[in-house]
C-alpha positions as a Markdown table, in Angstrom:
| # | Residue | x | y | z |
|---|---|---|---|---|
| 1 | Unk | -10.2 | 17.9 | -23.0 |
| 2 | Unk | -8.2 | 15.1 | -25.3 |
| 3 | Unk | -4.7 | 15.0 | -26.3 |
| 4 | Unk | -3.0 | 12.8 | -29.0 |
| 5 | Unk | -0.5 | 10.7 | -27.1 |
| 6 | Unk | 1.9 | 8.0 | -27.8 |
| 7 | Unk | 1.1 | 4.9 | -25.9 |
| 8 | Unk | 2.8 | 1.3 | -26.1 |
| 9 | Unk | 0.6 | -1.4 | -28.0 |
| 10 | Unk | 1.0 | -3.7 | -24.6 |
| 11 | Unk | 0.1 | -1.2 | -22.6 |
| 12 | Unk | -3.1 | 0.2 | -24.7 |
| 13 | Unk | -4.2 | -3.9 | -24.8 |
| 14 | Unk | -3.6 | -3.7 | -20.6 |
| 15 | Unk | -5.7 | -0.8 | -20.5 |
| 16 | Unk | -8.4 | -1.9 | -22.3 |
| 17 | Unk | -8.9 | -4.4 | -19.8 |
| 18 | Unk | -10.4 | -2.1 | -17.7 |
| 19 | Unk | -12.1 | -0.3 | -19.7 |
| 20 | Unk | -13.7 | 0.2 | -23.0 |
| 21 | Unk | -11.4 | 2.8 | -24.5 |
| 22 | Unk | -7.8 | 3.9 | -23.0 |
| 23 | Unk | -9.3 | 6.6 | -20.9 |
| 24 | Unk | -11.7 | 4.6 | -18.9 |
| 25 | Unk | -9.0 | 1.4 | -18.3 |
| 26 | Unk | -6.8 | 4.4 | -16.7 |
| 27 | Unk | -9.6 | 6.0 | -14.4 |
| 28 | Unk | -10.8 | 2.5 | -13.1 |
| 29 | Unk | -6.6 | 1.7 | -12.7 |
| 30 | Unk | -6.4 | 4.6 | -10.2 |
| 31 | Unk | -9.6 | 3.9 | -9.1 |
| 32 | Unk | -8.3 | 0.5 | -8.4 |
| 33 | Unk | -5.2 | 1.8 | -7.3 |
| 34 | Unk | -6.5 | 3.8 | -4.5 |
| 35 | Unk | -9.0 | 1.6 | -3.0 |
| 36 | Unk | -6.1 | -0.9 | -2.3 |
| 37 | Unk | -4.2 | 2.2 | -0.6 |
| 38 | Unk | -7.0 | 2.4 | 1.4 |
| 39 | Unk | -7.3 | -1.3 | 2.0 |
| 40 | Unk | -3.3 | -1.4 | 3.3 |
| 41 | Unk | -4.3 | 1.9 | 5.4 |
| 42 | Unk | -7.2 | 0.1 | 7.2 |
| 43 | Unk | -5.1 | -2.9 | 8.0 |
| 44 | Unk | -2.3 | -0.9 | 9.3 |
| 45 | Unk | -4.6 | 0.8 | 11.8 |
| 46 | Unk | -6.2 | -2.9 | 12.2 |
| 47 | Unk | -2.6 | -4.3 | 13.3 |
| 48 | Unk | -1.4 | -1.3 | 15.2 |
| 49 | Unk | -5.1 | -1.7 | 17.6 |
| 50 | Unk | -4.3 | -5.3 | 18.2 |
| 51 | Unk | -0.5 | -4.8 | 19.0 |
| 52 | Unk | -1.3 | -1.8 | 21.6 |
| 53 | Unk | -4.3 | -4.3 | 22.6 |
| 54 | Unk | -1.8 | -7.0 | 23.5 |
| 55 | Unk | 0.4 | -4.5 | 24.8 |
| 56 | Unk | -1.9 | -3.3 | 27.5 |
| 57 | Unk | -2.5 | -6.4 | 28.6 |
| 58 | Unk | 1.4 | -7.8 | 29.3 |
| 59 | Unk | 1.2 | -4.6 | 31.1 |
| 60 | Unk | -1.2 | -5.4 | 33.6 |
| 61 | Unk | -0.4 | -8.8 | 33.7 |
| 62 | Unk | 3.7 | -8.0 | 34.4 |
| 63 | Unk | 2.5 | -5.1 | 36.8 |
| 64 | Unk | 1.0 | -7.6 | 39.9 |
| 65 | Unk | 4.1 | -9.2 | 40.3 |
């Protein structure tokens, strides 16, 4: 399916940095787009191990004295 749209001149020129016509520079965006959401995810769930990590072991450490 295509559509005639209305796009900026900058913004056509950013998106054929990605790709060779407007289409393909917006599907490798989001495909860009989501692999860095997935990136943040995975070092969420990275920091939140490592605080419960350190966590565990004040709590032994506190709890023999």
């Amino acid at each position: 399916m295509s559509r005639v749209v209305r796009i900026d001149e900058e913004a056509l020129e950013v998106a054929l940095k990605y790709g060779k016509n407007l289409s393909l520079g917006v599907m490798k965006m989001e495909e860009t787009i989501a692999k860095h959401a997935r990136t943040k995810r995975d070092y969420n769930a990275i920091e939140d191990m490592i605080r419960r990590a350190i966590r565990e072991e004040l709590e032994v450490l506190t709890s023999r004295y």
